[in-house]
C-alpha positions in Angstrom: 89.9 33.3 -5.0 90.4 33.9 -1.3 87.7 35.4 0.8 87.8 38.9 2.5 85.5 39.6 5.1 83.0 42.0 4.6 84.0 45.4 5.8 82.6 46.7 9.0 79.2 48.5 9.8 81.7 51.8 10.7 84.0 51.1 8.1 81.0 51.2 5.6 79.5 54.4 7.7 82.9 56.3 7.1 84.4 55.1 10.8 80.8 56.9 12.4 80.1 55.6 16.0 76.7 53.5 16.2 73.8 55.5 17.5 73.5 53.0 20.3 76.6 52.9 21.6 76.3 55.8 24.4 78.8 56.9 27.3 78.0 57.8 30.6 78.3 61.6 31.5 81.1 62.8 32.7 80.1 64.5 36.1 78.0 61.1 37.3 80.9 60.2 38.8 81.6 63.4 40.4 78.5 62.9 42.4 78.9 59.9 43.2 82.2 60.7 44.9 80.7 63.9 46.6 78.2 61.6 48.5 80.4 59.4 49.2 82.6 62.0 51.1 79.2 63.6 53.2 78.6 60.3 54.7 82.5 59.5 55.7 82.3 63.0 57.5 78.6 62.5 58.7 80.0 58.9 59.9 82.9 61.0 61.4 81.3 63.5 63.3 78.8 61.2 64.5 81.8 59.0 65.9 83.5 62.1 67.6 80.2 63.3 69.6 80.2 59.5 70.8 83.4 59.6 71.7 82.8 63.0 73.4 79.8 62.1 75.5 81.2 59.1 76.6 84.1 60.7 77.8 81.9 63.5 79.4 80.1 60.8 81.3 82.8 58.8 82.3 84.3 62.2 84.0 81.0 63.0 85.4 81.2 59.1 87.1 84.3 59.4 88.1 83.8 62.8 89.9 80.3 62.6 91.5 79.3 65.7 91.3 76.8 66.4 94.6 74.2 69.3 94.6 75.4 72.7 96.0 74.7 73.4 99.5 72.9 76.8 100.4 72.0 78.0 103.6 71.1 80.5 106.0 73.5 81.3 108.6 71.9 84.0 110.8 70.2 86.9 110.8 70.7 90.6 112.1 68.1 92.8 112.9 69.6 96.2 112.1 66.3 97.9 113.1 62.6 97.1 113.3 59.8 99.7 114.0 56.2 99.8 113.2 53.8 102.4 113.4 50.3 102.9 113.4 48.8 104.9 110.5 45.3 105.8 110.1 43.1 104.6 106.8 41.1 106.9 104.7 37.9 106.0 105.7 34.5 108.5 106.6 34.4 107.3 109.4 37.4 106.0 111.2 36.6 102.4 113.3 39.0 100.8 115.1 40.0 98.3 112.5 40.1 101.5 109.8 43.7 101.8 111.1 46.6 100.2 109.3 50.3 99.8 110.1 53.8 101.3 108.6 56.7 98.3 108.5 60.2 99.7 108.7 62.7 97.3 108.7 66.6 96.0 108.1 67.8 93.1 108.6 71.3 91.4 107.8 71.2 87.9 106.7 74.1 85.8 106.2 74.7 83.0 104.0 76.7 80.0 104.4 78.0 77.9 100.7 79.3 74.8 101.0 81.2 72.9 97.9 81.7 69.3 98.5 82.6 68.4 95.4 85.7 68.1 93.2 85.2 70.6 90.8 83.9 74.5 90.9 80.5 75.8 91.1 79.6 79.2 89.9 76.7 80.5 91.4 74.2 83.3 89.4 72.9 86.1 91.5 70.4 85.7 93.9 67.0 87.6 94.8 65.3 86.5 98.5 62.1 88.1 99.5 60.9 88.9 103.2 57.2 88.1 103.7 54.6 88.5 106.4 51.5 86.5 105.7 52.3 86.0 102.0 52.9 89.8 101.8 56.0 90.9 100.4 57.8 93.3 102.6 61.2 94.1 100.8 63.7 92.2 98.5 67.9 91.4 99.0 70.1 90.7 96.4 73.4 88.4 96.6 75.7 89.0 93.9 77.1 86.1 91.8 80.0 84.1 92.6 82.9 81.3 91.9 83.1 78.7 94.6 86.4 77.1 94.6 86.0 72.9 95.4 85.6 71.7 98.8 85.7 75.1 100.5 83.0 77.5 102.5 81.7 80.6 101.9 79.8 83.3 103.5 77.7 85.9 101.2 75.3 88.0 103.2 73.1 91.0 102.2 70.7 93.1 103.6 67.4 93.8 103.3 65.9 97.8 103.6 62.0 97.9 104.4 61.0 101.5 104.0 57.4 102.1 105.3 55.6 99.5 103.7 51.7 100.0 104.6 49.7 96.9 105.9 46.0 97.4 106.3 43.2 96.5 108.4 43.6 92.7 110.0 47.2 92.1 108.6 47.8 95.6 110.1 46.3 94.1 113.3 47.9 91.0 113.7 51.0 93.3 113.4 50.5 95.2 115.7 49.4 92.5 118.4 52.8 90.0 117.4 54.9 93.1 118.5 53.4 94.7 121.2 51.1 91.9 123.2 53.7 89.0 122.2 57.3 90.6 121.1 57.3 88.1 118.2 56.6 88.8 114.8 57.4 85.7 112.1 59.1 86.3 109.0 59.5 84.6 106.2 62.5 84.3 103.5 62.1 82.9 99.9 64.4 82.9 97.3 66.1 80.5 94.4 69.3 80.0 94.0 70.7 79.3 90.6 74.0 77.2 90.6 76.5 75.9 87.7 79.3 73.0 88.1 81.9 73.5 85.8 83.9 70.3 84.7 87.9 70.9 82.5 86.5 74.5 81.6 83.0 73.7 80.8 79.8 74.9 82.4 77.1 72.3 83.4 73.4 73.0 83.1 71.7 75.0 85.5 70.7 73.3 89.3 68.2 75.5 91.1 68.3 75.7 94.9 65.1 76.4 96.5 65.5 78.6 100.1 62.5 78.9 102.1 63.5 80.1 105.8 60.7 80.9 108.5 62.7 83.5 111.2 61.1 85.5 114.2 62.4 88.6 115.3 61.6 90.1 118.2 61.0 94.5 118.3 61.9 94.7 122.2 65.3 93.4 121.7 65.7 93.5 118.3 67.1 90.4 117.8 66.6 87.0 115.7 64.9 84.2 118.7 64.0 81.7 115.8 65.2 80.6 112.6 63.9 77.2 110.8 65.2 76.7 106.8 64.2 74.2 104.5 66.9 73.1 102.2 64.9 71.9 98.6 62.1 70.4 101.1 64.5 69.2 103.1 65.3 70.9 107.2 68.8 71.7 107.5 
């Protein structure tokens, strides 16, 4: 008799699969492959910002780029008066009477660009002071500074009647009369932007801080003195 091998677990189960035997899911593989392609483009972005600040910096070696050079030129006086103006008081005292400022003045700005590329300047605010007291405000309009040129901006400042009382009003008073000298002072920041192959740099602020005295009888500029972010120019 020859042998036959017994039949089969599935042939006996009518060709059924086993219970055990299972298959993966169909979509594992899908995510697999989706993860797979975030981290080739993660890996590929991060690889072009390197490759993009590196070539930033080795343009901003190569160029140099020097802070931008603001200062000021001169200074007209227009016109300067000052009048004396009694204070509401009961009973008016000598130092009960104040002073009325009127004054313009032209000042003139000088930009100088050293460097290889453009710098585009924001618009500018400078205050004139007398004793910490604000006297009247100019405005210098924004501009584009080609490289390694000059420029001259200048704008002028309108004091209308601003009242100073008592001692301020005094000391006034004496500067222009008794010593034909009264001291000024001009403030202002200056916001500046280099921009490098079309793109714009942060933001470098300029710090102006001038200490001018005028004198009423001629009614002229006798003293100028600027300091340049804390340093004299």
């Amino acid at each position: 008799m020859s042998s036959r091998p017994p039949p089969s677990a599935n042939a006996v189960n009518g060709g059924a699969h086993h219970p055990y035997n299972h298959r993966y899911p169909p979509h594992s593989s899908s995510k697999a492959s989706f993860k797979g392609c975030c981290c080739c483009l993660f890996l590929l972005f991060s690889l072009l910002f390197l490759i993009i600040v590196a070539a930033i910096l080795v343009i901003v070696l190569a160029i140099k780029p020097k802070k931008p050079e603001f200062d000021l030129q001169s200074v007209g006086v227009q016109y300067l008066g000052i009048n004396s103006t009694p204070t509401p008081t009961p009973t008016p005292t000598p130092t009960s009477y104040g002073a009325s400022v009127s004054l313009a003045i032209r000042m003139l700005f000088t930009a100088t660009n050293d460097n290889k590329v453009g710098i585009k300047y924001d618009e500018s605010k400078f205050t004139v002071m007398y004793k910490g007291i604000p006297l009247g405000r100019g405005i210098v309009p924004g501009f584009y500074q080609p490289a390694h040129s000059v420029r001259q901006v200048q704008t002028t400042i309108v004091v209308d009647r601003v009242n100073l009382l008592q001692t301020d009003a005094a000391d006034l008073l004496r500067d222009a009369t008794m010593n034909d000298r009264v001291e000024l002072r001009v403030l202002g920041d200056v916001g500046a932007k280099i921009r490098i192959l079309g793109f714009t740099s942060p933001g470098v602020e300029v710090s102006v801080d001038c200490a001018i005295v005028i004198s009423p009888r001629k009614q002229a500029l006798t003293y100028k003195q600027c300091g340049f972010e804390g340093l004299s120019v």
